[in-house]
FIZA-820031 format. One record per residue (C-alpha): residue number from 1; residue in three letters; x, y, z. Coordinates in nm, 2 decimals, padded with zeros to 4 digits. Each point is the difference from the previous one (the first is absolute). Layout:
// residues N
ATOM drenke kolba      X      Y      Z
ATOM    NUM   Ala      X      Y      Z
...
***
This chain:
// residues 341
ATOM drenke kolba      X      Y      Z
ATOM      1   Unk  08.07  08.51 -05.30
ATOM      2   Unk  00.30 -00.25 -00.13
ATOM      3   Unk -00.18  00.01 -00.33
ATOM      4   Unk -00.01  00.39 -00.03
ATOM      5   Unk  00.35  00.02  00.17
ATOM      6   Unk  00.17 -00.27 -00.23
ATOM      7   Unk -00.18  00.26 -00.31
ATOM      8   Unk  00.13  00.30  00.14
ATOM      9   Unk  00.39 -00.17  00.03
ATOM     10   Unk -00.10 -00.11 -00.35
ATOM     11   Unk -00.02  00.34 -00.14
ATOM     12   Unk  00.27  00.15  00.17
ATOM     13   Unk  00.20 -00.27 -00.16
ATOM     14   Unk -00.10  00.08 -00.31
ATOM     15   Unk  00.02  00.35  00.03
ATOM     16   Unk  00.37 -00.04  00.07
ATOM     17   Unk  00.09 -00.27 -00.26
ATOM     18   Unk -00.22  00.29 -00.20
ATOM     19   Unk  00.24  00.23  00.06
ATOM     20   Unk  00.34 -00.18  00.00
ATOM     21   Unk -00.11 -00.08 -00.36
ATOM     22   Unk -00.07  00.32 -00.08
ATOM     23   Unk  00.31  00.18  00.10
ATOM     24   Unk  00.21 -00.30 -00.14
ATOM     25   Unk -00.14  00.09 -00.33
ATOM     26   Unk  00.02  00.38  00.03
ATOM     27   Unk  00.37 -00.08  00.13
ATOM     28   Unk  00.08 -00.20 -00.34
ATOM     29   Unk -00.20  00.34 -00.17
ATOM     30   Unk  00.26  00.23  00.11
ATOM     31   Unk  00.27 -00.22 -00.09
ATOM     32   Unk  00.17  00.12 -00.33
ATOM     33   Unk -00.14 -00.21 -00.25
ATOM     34   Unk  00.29 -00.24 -00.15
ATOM     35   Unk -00.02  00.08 -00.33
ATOM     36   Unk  00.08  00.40  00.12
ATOM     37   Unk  00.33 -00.14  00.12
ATOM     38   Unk  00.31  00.02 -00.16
ATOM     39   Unk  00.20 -00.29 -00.18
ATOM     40   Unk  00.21 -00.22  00.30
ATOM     41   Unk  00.37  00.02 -00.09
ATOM     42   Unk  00.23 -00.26  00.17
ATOM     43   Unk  00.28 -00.01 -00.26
ATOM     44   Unk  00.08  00.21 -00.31
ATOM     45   Unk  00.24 -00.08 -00.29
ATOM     46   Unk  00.36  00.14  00.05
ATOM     47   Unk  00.10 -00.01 -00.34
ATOM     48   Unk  00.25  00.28  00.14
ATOM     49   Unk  00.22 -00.25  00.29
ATOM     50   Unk  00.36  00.08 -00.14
ATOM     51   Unk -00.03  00.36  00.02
ATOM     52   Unk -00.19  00.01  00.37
ATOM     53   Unk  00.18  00.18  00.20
ATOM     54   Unk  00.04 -00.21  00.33
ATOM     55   Unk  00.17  00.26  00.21
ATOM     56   Unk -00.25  00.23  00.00
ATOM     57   Unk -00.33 -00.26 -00.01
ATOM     58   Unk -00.33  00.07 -00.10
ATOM     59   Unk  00.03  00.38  00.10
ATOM     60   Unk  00.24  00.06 -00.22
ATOM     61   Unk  00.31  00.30  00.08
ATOM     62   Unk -00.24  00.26 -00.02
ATOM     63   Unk -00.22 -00.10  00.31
ATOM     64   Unk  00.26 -00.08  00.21
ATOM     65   Unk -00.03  00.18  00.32
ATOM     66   Unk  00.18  00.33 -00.01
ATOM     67   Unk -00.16  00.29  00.22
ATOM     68   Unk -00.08  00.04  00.40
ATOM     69   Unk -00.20 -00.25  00.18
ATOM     70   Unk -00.26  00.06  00.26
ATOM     71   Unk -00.14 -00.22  00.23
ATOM     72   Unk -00.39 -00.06 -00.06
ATOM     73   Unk -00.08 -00.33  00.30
ATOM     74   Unk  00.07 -00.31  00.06
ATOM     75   Unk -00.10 -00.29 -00.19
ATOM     76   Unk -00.02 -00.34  00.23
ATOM     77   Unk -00.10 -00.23 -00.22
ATOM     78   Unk  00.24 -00.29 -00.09
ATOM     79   Unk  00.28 -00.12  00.18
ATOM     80   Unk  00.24  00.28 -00.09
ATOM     81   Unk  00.04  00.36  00.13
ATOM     82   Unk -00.18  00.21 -00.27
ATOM     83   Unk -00.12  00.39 -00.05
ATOM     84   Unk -00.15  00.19 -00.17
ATOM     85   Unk  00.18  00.34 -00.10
ATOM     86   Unk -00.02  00.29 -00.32
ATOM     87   Unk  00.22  00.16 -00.21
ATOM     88   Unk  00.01  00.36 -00.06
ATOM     89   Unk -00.16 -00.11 -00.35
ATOM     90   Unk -00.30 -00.10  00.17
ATOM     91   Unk  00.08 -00.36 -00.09
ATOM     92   Unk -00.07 -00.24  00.28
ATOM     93   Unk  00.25 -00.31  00.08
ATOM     94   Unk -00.02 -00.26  00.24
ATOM     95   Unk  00.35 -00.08  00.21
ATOM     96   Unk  00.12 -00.34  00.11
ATOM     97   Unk  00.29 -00.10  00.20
ATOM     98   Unk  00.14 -00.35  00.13
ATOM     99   Unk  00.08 -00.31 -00.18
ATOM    100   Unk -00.23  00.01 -00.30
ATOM    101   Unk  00.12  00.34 -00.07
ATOM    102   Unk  00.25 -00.12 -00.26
ATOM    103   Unk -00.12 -00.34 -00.17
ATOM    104   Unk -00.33  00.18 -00.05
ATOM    105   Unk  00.11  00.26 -00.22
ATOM    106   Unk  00.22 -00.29 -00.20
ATOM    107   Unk -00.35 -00.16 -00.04
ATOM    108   Unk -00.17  00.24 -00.14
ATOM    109   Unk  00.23  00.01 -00.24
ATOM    110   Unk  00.04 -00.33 -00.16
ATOM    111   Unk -00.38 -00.05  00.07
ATOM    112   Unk -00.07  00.32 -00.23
ATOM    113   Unk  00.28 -00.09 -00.24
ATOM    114   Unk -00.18 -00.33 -00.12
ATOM    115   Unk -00.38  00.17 -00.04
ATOM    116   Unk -00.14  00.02  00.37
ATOM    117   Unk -00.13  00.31  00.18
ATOM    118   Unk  00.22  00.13  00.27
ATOM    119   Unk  00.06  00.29  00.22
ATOM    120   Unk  00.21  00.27 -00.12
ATOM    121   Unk  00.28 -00.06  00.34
ATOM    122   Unk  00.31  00.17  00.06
ATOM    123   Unk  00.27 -00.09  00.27
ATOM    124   Unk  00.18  00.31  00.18
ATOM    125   Unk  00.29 -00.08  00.27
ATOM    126   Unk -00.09  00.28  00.13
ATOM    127   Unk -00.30  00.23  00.01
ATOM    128   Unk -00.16  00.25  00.26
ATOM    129   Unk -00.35  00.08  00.04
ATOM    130   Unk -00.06  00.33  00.12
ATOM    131   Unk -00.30  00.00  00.32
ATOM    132   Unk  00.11 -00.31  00.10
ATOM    133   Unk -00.17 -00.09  00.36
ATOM    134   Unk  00.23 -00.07  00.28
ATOM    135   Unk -00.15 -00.34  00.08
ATOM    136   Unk -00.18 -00.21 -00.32
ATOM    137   Unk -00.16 -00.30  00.10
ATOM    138   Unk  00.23 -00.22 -00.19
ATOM    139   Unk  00.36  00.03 -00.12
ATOM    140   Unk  00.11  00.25  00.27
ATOM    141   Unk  00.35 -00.20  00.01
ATOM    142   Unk  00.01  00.09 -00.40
ATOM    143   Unk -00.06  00.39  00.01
ATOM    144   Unk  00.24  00.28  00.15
ATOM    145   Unk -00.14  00.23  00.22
ATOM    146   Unk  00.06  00.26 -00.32
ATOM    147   Unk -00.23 -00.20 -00.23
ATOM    148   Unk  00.32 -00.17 -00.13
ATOM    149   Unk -00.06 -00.39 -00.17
ATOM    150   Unk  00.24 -00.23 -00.17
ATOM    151   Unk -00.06 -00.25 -00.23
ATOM    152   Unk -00.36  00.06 -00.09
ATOM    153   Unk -00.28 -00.09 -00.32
ATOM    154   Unk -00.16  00.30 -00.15
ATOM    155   Unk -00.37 -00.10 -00.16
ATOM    156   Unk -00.15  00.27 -00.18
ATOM    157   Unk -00.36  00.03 -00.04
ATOM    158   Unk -00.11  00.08 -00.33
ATOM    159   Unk -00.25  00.27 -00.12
ATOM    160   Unk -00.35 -00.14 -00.08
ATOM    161   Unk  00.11 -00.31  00.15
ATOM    162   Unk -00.29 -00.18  00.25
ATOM    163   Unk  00.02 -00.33  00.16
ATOM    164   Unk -00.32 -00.21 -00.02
ATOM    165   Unk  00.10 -00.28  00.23
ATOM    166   Unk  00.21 -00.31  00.00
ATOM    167   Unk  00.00 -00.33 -00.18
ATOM    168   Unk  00.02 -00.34  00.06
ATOM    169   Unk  00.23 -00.29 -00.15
ATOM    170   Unk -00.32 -00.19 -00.06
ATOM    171   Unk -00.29  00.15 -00.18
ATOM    172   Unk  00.13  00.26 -00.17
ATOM    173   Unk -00.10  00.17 -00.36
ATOM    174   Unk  00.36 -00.21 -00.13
ATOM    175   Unk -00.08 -00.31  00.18
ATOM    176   Unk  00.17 -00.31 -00.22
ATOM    177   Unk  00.18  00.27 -00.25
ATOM    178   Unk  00.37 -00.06 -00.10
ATOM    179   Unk  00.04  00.39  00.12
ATOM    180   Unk -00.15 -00.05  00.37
ATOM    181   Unk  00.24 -00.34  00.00
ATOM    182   Unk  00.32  00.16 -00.12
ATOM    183   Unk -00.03  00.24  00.30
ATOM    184   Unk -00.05 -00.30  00.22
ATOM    185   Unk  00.36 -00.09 -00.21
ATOM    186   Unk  00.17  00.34  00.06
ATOM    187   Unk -00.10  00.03  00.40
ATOM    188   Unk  00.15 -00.35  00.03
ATOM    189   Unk  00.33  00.17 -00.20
ATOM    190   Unk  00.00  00.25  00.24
ATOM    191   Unk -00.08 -00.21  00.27
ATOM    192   Unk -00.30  00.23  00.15
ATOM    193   Unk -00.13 -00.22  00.21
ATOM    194   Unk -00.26  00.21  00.19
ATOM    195   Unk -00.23  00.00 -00.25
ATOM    196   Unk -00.30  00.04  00.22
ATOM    197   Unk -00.37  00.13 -00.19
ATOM    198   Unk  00.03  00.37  00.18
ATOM    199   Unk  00.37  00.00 -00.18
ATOM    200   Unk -00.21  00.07 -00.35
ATOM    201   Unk -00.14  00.30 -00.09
ATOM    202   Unk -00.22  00.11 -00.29
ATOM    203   Unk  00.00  00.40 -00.12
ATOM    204   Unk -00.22  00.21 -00.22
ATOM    205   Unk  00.19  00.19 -00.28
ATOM    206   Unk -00.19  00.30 -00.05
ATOM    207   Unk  00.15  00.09 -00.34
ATOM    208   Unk -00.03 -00.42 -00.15
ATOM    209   Unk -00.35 -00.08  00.24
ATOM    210   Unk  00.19 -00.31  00.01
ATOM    211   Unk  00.02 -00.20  00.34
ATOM    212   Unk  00.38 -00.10  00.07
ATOM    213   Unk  00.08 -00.32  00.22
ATOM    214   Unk  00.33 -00.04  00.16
ATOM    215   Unk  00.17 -00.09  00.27
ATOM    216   Unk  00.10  00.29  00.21
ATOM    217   Unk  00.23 -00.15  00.25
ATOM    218   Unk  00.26 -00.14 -00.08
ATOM    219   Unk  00.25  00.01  00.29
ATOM    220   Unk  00.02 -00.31  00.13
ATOM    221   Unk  00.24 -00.13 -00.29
ATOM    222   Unk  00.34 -00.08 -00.11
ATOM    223   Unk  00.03 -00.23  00.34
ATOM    224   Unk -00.10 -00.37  00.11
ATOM    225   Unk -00.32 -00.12 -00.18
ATOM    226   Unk -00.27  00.02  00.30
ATOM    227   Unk  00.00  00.23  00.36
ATOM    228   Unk  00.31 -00.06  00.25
ATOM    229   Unk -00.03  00.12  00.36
ATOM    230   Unk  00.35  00.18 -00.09
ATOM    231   Unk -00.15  00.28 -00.24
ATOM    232   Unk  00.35  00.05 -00.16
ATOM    233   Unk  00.01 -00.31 -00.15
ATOM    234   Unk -00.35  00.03 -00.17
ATOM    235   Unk  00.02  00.34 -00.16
ATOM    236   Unk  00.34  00.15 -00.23
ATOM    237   Unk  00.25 -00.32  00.12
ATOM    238   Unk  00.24 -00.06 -00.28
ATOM    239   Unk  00.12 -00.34  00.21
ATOM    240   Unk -00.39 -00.10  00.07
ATOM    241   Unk -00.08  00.10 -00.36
ATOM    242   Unk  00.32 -00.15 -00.14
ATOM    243   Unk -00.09 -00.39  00.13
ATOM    244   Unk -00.31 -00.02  00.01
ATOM    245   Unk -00.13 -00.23 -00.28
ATOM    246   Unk -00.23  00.09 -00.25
ATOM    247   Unk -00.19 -00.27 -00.21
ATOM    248   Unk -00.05 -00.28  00.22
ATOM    249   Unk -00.19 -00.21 -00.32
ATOM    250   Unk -00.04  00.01 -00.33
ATOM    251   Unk -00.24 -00.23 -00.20
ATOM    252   Unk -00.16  00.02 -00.33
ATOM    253   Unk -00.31  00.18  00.04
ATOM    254   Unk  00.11  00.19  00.31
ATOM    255   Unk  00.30  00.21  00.19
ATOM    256   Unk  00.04 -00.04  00.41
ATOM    257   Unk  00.16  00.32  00.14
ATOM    258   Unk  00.15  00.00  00.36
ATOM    259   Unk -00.16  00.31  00.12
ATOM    260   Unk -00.21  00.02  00.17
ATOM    261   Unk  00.11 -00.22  00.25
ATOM    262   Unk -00.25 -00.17  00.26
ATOM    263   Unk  00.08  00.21  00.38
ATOM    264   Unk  00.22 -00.19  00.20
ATOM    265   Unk -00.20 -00.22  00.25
ATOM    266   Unk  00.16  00.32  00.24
ATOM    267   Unk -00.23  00.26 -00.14
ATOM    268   Unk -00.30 -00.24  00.18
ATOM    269   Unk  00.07  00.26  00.31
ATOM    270   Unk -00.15  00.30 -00.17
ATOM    271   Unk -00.28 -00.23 -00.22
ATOM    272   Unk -00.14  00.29 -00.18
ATOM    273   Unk  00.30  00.07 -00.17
ATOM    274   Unk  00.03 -00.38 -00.05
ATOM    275   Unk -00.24 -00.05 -00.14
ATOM    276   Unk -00.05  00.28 -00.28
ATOM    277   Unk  00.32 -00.07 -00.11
ATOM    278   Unk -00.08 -00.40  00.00
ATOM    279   Unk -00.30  00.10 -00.25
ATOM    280   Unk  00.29  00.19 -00.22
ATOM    281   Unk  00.19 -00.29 -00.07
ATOM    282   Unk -00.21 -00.13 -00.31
ATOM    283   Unk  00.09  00.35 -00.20
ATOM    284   Unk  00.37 -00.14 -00.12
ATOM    285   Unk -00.19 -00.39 -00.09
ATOM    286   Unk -00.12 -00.15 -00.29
ATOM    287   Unk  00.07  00.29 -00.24
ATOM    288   Unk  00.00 -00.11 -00.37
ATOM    289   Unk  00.29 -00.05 -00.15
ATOM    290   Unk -00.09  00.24 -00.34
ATOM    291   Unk -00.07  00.26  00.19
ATOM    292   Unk  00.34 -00.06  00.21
ATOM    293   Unk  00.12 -00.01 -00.35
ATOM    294   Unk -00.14  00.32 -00.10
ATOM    295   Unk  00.06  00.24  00.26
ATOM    296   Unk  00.38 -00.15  00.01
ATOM    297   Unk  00.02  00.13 -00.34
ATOM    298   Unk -00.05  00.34  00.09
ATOM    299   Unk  00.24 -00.02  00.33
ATOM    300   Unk  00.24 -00.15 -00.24
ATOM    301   Unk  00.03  00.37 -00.20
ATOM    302   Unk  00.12  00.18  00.34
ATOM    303   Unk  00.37  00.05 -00.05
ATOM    304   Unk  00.21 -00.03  00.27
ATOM    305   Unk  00.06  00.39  00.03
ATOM    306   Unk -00.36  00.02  00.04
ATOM    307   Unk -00.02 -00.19  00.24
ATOM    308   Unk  00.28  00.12  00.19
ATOM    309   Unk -00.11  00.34 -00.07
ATOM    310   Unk -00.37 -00.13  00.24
ATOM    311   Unk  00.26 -00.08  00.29
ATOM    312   Unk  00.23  00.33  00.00
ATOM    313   Unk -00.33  00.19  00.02
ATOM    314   Unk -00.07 -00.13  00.30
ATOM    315   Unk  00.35  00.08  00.15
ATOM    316   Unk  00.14 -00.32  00.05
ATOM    317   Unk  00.40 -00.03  00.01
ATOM    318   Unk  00.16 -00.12 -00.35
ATOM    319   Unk  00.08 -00.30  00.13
ATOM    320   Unk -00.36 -00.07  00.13
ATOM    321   Unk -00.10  00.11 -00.37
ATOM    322   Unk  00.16 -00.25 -00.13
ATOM    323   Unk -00.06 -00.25  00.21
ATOM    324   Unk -00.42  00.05 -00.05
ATOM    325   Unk  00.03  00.08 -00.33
ATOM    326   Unk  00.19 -00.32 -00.04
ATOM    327   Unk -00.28 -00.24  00.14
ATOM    328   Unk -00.24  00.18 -00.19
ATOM    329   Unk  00.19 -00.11 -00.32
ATOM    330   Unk  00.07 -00.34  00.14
ATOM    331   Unk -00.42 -00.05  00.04
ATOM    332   Unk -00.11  00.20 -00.31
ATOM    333   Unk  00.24 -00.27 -00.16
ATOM    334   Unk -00.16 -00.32  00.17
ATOM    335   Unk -00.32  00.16 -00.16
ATOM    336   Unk  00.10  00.02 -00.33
ATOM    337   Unk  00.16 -00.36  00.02
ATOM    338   Unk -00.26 -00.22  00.17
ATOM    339   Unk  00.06 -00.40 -00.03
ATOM    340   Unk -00.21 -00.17 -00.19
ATOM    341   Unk -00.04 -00.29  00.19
***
């Protein structure tokens, strides 16, 4: 009886490795086969920097939003209050509001002007969404009781568009490339230090098949170099962004960049967050120098209305303009002049 029981187990067993195997492979069947897939994009020659218009990003004038908006839900993903509302064009956008409003939509735009993907963003200091519900889950302090919002990012969502997934820092399509490394360069210029895997998206473009890898959020910049329990120092704080160093070393092979930094020892009380962003910190270490060097010389064609023009889009005061725009320079500078000893 053992021997026949022990037999039966056996074949059971087998039966089930039998099938795991099976529907593993008929899994990997139904997958797209890779050579089907379009070409992965990360970076594209911008032969055309000086006459990018940084005002109006990506998007251009002529998608900026225009018509009525109508609240569609409530998108609680993230950290910020976000939803989901249509024009009367059909077209679909997806609000924002807080502190990463503004320095994401400067982002985009020097991230775009130097060859990345980036979302088309707009900033409004004011907008209202018609259908608005009395009570959203987050961000009720942030929205009139007539749909009114101040100070809000605008991402539009493009026909033929269709995210795939995320992407990871390590093992990725670029992994080693001077292009994936002078995006690790320009997130340490705009100090984006939340630069966690599900921050990364890749899209199919319908029209080019090709799949597009960028980073698509890009709010926690233009602050201190790694999270701070007081959220308006981390995100859009000209004094945070202003002394806060950037190259911490410079050697001949390699580049240090100060961002991101390790959490402080404080961050221990909520560990998950601790420790993602402990796993970030390698992303600004140990790039190579040439491909410092190379990226810097496309930052370096960015004049300074450009870049000025990325910080009045997001409605920040004149003085704030030029106080961004003005470390900016300063660190697009230090680039383009690194020591050689």
């Amino acid at each position: 009886m053992p021997k026949r029981r022990n037999g039966v187990l056996a074949a059971l067993l087998a039966a089930v490795l039998g099938f795991g195997v099976g529907a593993t492979a008929k899994k990997r069947h139904e997958a797209a086969p890779k050579e089907l897939a379009g070409p992965e994009v990360l970076w594209r020659r911008p032969n055309d920097i000086a006459s990018r218009n940084l005002f109006y990003g990506p998007g251009g004038e002529e998608d900026a939003p225009q018509s009525t908006l109508t609240f569609v839900k409530e998108d609680l993903s993230g950290t910020s209050p976000k939803f989901d509302v249509r024009d009367e064009n059909g077209v679909k956008w997806k609000v924002k509001l807080g502190a990463e409003a503004r320095p994401e939509v400067v982002a985009t735009r020097l991230v775009w002007a130097v060859g990345y993907s980036a979302n088309e963003d707009y900033f409004l200091p004011e907008l209202r969404v018609e259908g608005m519900p009395a009570h959203p889950r987050r961000g009720q302090e942030l929205v009139e009781p007539d749909g009114l919002m101040r100070n809000v990012r605008l991402k539009r969502y493009l026909k033929g568009e269709k995210k795939l997934g995320d992407w990871r820092w390590r093992h990725n399509p670029f992994e080693g490339t001077r292009e994936l490394n002078g995006l690790r360069v320009v997130m340490a210029l705009i100090n984006n230090w939340d630069l966690k895997d599900d921050n990364n998206s890749v899209y199919s473009e319908k029209d080019t098949k090709e799949e597009v890898y960028l980073v698509s959020d890009l709010g926690s910049s233009f602050g201190t170099a790694g999270p701070s329990w007081t959220i308006t120092r981390s995100k859009g704080n000209l004094e945070s962004y202003r002394h806060c160093r950037f190259i911490s070393k410079t050697a001949p092979e390699f580049v240090d960049f100060n961002m991101p930094t390790r959490p402080a020892l404080d961050w221990i009380f909520d560990p998950g967050q601790y420790f993602v962003h402990l796993r970030m910190h390698w992303i600004g270490r140990h790039i190579p120098r040439a491909d410092v060097e190379w990226i810097a010389q496309w930052l370096a064609q960015l004049s300074s209305g450009q870049i000025r023009d990325a910080f009045r889009a997001a409605g920040y005061s004149p003085e704030e303009v030029d106080g961004f725009a003005n470390v900016v320079e300063k660190r697009i500078d230090e680039l383009t002049d690194l020591p050689r000893s």
